[in-house]
C-alpha positions in Angstrom: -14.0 -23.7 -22.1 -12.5 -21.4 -19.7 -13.8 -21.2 -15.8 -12.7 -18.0 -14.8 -16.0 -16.9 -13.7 -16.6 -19.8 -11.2 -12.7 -18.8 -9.3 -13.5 -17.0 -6.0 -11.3 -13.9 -5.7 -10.1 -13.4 -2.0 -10.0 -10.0 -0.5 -6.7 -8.8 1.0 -6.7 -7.1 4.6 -7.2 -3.1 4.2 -9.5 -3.6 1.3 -13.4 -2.9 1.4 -16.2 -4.2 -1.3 -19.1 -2.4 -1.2 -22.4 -2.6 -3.9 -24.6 -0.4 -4.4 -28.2 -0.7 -5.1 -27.6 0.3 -9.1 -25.1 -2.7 -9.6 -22.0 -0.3 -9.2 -18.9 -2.1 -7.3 -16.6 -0.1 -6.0 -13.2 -0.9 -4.4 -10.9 0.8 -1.9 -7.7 -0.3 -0.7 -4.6 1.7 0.4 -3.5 2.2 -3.3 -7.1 4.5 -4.3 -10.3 3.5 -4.8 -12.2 2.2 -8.5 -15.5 1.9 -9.4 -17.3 -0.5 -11.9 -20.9 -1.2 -13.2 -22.3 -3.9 -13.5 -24.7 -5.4 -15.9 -26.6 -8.8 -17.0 -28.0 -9.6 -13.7 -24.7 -10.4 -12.8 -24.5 -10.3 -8.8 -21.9 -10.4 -6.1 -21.7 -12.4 -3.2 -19.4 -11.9 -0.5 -18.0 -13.6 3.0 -15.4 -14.0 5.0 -13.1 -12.3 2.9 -14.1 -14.0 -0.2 -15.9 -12.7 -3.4 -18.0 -14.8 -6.0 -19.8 -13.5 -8.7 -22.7 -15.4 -9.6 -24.4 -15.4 -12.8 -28.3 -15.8 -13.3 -28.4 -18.8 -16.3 -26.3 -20.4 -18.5 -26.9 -18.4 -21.3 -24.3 -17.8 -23.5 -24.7 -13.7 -22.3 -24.1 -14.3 -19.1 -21.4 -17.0 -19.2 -19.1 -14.4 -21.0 -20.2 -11.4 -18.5 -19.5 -13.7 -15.6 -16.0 -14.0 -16.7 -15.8 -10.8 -17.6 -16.6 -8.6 -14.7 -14.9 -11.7 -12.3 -11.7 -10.2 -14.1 -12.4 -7.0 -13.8 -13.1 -6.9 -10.4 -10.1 -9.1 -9.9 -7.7 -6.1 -11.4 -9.7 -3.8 -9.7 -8.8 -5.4 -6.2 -4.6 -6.1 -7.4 -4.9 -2.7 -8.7 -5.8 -1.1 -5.1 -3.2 -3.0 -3.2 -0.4 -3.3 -5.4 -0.7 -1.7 -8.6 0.1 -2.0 -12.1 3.7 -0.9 -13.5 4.5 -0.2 -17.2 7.5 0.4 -19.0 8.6 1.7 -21.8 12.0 2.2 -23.5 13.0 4.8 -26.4 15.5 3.3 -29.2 16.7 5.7 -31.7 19.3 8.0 -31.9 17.8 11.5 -29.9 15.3 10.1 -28.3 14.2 11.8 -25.3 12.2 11.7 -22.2 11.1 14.1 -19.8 8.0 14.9 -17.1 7.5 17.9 -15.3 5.0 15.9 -12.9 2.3 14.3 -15.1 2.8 16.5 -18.2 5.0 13.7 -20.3 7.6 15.7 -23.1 9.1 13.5 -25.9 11.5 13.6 -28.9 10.8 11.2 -31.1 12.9 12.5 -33.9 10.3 14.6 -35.3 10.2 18.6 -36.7 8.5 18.8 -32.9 8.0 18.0 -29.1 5.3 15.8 -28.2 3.6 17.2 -24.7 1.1 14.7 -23.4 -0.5 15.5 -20.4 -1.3 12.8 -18.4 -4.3 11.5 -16.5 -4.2 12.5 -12.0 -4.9 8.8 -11.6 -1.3 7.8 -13.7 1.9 8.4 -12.0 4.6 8.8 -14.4 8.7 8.7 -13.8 11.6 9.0 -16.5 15.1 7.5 -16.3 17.8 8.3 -18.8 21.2 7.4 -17.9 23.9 7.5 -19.9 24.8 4.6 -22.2 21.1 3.2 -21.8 18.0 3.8 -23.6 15.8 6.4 -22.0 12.8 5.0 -20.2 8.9 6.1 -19.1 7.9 4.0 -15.6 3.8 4.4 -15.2 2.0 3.3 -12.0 -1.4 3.5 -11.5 -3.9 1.6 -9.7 -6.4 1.4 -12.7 -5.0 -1.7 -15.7 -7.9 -0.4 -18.6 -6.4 3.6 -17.6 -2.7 2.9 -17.5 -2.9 0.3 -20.8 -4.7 2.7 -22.7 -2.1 5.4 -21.9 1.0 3.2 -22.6 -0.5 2.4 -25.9 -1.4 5.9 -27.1 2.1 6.7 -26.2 3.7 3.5 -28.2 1.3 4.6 -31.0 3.3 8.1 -31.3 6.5 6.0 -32.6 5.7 2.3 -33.1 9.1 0.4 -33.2 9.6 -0.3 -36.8 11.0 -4.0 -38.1 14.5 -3.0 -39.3 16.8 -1.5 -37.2 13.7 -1.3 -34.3 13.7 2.1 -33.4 10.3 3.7 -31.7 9.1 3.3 -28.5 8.4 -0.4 -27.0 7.9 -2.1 -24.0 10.4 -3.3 -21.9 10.6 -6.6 -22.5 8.8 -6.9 -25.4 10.7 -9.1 -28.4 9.6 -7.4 -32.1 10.0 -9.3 -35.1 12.9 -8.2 -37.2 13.6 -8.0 -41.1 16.6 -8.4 -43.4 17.6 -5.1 -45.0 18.5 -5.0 -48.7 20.8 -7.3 -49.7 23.7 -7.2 -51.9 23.0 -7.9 -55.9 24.5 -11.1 -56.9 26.7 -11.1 -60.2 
């Protein structure tokens, strides 16, 4: 059974941890600043630069929010002093990529232009260069925000098993299929 709860999560030097009365945490750092609730009777202690959440029982509730919002706050304080980077890659012939500062415009092969606008908190860049596959960078201090973006933009083409055209992650190894084979006489 998994300890994550019980791992003390050390806070870097520009970054402040406050609670407020109403179980919200909130967490600045030179990247932004995030905000989560918390729930369960699930409390926070904190000193000398070192955070613990503490659960109140070993219920089975409470061993699964401990690890929970430990990870969550954990993301929250990476997410305020480095950040989280995604990207994406276009495969298919005509596939295009283009921002005009966070409004995001794609071809995808389609009778039309996808235009997604983006989220303030999501900083998003575009890179097609010649001979490569055109490719969406987003930054944003926020994992749950800049995941859920990245996979509503994946959902607009999923890479499909054959030839793997659609939009995947960089990185990311899909499972190809044999095409139609040859009759045999």
């Amino acid at each position: 059974m998994s300890r994550i709860g019980k791992n003390p999560i050390s806070i870097p030097a520009g970054v402040t941890i406050s609670v407020s009365n109403d179980n919200v945490v909130s967490v600045k750092g030179p990247k932004g600043e995030l905000t989560q609730e918390l729930t369960g009777d699930i409390t926070i202690s904190q000193e000398d630069g070192i955070l613990t959440v503490v659960r109140p029982s070993d219920q089975k509730r409470h061993k699964a929010l401990h690890g929970l919002y430990r990870s969550l706050i954990n993301n929250m304080v990476v997410g305020v002093t480095e950040g989280f980077k995604i990207e994406q890659e276009l495969v298919g012939v005509g596939y295009r990529a283009s921002n005009q500062g966070n409004t995001l415009d794609l071809v995808l092969g389609y009778s039309h232009h996808y235009v997604f606008q983006l989220p303030a908190e999501i900083k998003v860049t575009t890179t097609s260069e010649k001979g490569q596959t055109p490719k969406i960078i987003l930054e944003s201090a926020d994992k749950q925000l800049i995941g859920q973006v990245a996979a509503k933009i994946r959902s607009l083409r999923k890479p499909e098993p054959y030839k793997g055209k659609g939009i995947k992650f960089v990185g990311e190894v899909l499972r190809r299929k044999a095409g139609k084979s040859a009759s045999k006489k």
